[in-house]
N, C-alpha and C positions, 0 to 999 in steps of 0.2 A: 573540397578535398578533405577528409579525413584521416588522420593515421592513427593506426590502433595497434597498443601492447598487450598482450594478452598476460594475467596474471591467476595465479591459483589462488581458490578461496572455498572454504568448507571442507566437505568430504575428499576431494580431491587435493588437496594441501594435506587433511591429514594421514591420508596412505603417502605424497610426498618429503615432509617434512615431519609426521606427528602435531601439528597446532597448525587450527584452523584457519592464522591469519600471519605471515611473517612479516615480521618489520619491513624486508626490504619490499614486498611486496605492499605496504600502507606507503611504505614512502612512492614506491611507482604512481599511486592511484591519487597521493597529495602532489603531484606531479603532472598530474592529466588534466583536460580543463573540464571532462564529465566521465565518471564509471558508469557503463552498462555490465549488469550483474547479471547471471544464470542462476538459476538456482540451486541454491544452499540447503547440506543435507539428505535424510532420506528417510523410512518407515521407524522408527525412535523405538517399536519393539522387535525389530527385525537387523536395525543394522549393526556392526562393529562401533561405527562412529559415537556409536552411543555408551557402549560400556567402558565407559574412561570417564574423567571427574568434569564436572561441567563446565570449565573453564577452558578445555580442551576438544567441545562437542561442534558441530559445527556452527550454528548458531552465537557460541560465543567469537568468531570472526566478523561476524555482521554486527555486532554489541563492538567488535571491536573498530572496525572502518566510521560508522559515522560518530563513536567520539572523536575518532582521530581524524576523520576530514567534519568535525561542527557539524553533523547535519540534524539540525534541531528542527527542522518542518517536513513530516509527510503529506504530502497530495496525493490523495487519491481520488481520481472521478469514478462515479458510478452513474448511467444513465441507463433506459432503456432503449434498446435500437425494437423499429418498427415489425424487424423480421425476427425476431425473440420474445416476441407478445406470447406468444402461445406455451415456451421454454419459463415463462416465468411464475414463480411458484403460486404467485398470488391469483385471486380469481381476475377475470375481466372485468366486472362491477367494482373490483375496490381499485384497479389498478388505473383506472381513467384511461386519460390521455402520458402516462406511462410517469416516469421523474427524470430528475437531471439533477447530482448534487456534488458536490465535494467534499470531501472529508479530510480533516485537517489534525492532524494526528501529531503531537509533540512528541518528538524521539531524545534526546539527550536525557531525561531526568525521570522523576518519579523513580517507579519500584524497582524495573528494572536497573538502574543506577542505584539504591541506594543500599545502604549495609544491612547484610544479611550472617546469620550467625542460626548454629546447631546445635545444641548441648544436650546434656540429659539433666533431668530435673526431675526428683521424687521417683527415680527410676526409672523414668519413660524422655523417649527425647521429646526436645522443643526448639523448634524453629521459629525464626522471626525475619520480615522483610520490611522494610521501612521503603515508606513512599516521600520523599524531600522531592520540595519545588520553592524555588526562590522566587524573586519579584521578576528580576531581569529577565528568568526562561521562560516565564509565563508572556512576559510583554512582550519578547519577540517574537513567539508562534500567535498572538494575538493579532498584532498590524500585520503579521501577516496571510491571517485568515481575512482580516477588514479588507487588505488592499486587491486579496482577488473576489471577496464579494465585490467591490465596487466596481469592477469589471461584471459581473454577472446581475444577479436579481433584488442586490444588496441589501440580501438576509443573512444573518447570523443566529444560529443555535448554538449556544455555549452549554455543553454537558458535562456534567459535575458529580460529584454524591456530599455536597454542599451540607447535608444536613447530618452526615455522621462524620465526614474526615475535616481536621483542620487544613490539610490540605489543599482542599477540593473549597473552605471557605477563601484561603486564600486568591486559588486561582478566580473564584467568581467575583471576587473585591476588584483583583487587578484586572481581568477582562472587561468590569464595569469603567472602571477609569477610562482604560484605552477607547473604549466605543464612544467616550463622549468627544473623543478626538474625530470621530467618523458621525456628523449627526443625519447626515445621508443614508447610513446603514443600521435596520432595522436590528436590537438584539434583544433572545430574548434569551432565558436561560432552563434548562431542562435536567431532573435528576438521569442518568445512566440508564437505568430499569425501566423509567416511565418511557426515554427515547428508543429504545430499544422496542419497547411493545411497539410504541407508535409508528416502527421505522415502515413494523409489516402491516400496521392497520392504514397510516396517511403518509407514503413516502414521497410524496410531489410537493407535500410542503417543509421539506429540508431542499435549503438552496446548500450554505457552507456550513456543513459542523466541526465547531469547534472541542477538542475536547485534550484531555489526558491520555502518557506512555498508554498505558493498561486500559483503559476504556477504548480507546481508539482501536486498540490493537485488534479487540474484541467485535467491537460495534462494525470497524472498516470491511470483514470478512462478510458481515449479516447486510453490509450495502453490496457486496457481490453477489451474494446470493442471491438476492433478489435481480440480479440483469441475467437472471435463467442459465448464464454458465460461469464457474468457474477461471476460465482462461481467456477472457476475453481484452481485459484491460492494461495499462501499465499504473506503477507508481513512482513516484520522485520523491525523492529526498534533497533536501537544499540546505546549503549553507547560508552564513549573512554575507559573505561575498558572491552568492550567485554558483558557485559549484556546485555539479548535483551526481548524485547517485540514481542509477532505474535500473528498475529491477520489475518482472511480471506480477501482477495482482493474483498470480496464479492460488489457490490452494493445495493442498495438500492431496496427493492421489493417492489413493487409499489402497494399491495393490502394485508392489515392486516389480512386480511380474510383466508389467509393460516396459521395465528399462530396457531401450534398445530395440521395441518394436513399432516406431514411428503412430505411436497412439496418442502423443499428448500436442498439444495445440502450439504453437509460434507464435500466436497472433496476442497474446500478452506481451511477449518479446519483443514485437514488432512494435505495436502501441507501444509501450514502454521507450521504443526511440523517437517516434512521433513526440512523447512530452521531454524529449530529450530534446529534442530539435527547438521544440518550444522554449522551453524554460532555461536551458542554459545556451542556448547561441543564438534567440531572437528568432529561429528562421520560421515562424507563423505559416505563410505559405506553404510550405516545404513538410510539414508538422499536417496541415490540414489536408497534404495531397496523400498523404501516407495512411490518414484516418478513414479519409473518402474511400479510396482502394479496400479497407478492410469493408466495411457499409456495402460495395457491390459485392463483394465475395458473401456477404449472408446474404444479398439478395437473390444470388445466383443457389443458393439453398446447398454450402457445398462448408463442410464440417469436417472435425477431427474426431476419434471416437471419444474422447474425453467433453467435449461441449456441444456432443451433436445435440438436436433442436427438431420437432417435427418438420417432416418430409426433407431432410438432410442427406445429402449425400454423402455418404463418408468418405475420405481419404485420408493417406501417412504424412504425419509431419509434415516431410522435405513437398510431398505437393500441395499442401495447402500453403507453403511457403512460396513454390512459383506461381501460386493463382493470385496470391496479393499483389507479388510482383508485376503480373499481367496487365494488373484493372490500375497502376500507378499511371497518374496522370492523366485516366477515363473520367469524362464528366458525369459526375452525379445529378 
């Protein structure tokens, strides 16, 4: 049994309240033992939300909940499912036998955190954004890319830009340390650019990448894109107590004009409590009945208009949400 509090966050906090995140609203969700999130925000040159100062934008609520609930590790998987071969942008010849990887995305620190300042200088302005990472936030989004490679293929790509930030030296110093704590797990280490080409030339040989705020943020979308849609997946965020935050791997839809007409997909939503189920309350089982169910639903060739796929059938939202429902607990 679960009980759930529903709380406001982004856009709809700030037509309720003006700010994108209230106190009492962080303390409800430091109070819960996992947040499932919807989506935050909306088209950034079309909304209101957006012409107010950036501290007040929707996205500064999500900047605001995992400082205040710790959540320093994103996961996110990206895999290819069998019946989105065809949806997937790469050809058949490079894409094999398809990939399967995770992406491990440190949230607390680097750019986004760190001080930023605007002035004008010689006339013209000048802006500045500082990227800090200590020892400590590196090492913990470390063991904990090692510890779910060692569940998996127990490879590690550690991605960096090593060779112009002191940063990005640091982080590869202390991720080398930690992997010798792991001699089971394979690491190796790759610049940003070079991973990034390579994700669309050779994506089957990234098992976990490890990386940085800002790289990750960047790189994690281009491992979506490659599993042929958009709205397929979920993501987690976790704390070092095991709390987690999910939320859809969804991207960004590119036209407002669908709010409200049952066009954009569930099944990020959906998944996204599958690694709920996972990651913060053990239930494996229960996690793997909910993922299987989505696997028949693309077999059964039956989409949303935002992730349809050849020979798809379309349907609205709320039914491609009772067809998951349907296939729960159907053997795959």
């Amino acid at each position: 049994k679960f009980n759930y509090t529903d709380i406001l966050m982004g856009g709809c906090s700030i037509d309720a309240y003006g700010v994108p995140l209230t106190d009492e609203a962080l303390e409800t969700a430091r109070n819960s033992d996992a947040v499932l999130l919807g989506a935050v925000g909306g088209d950034v040159g079309n909304s209101r939300w957006y012409d107010v100062a950036p501290e007040l934008r929707p996205e500064a609520g999500l900047l605001k909940i995992r400082k205040g609930l710790n959540l320093f590790a994103n996961i996110r998987p990206a895999y290819l499912f069998e019946q989105l071969a065809d949806a997937c942008p790469l050809k058949k010849e490079i894409i094999g036998n398809g990939f399967d990887m995770v992406i491990m995305r440190e949230l607390t620190g680097g750019v986004y955190f760190g001080a930023r300042s605007t002035e004008e200088k010689d006339g013209e302005l000048y802006a500045v954004d500082s990227m800090p990472y200590s020892e400590h936030e590196i090492r913990r989004i470390a063991i904990k890319g090692f510890e779910i490679a060692m569940k998996r293929r127990k490879n590690v790509i550690s991605v960096d830009k090593a060779n112009v930030l002191g940063s990005s030296r640091l982080w590869r110093k202390t991720v080398t340390e930690i992997g010798k704590e792991y001699p089971e797990v394979e690491l190796s280490h790759e610049y940003i650019d070079s991973a990034a080409l390579k994700l669309i030339r050779r994506p089957w040989e990234y098992d976990v990448i490890l990386t940085a705020n800002l790289f990750g943020d960047i790189i994690s979308d281009e491992g979506t894109g490659l599993t042929g849609t958009a709205g397929l997946f979920g993501s987690a965020e976790l704390s070092v107590s095991g709390k987690g935050l999910y939320t859809p791997n969804q991207l960004h839809y590119p036209d407002e004009s669908v709010i409200g007409k049952q066009k954009v997909s569930p099944v990020g939503m959906i998944m996204a409590a599958a690694l709920m189920l996972r990651c913060s309350f053990g239930l494996e089982k229960e996690a793997k009945t909910v993922e299987n169910a989505i696997e028949k639903v693309l077999e059964a060739k039956i989409s949303t208009e935002d992730m349809k796929y050849p020979g798809a059938k379309i349907v609205l939202t709320g039914e491609m949400a009772d067809f998951c429902c349907q296939f729960l607990g159907k053997d795959v």
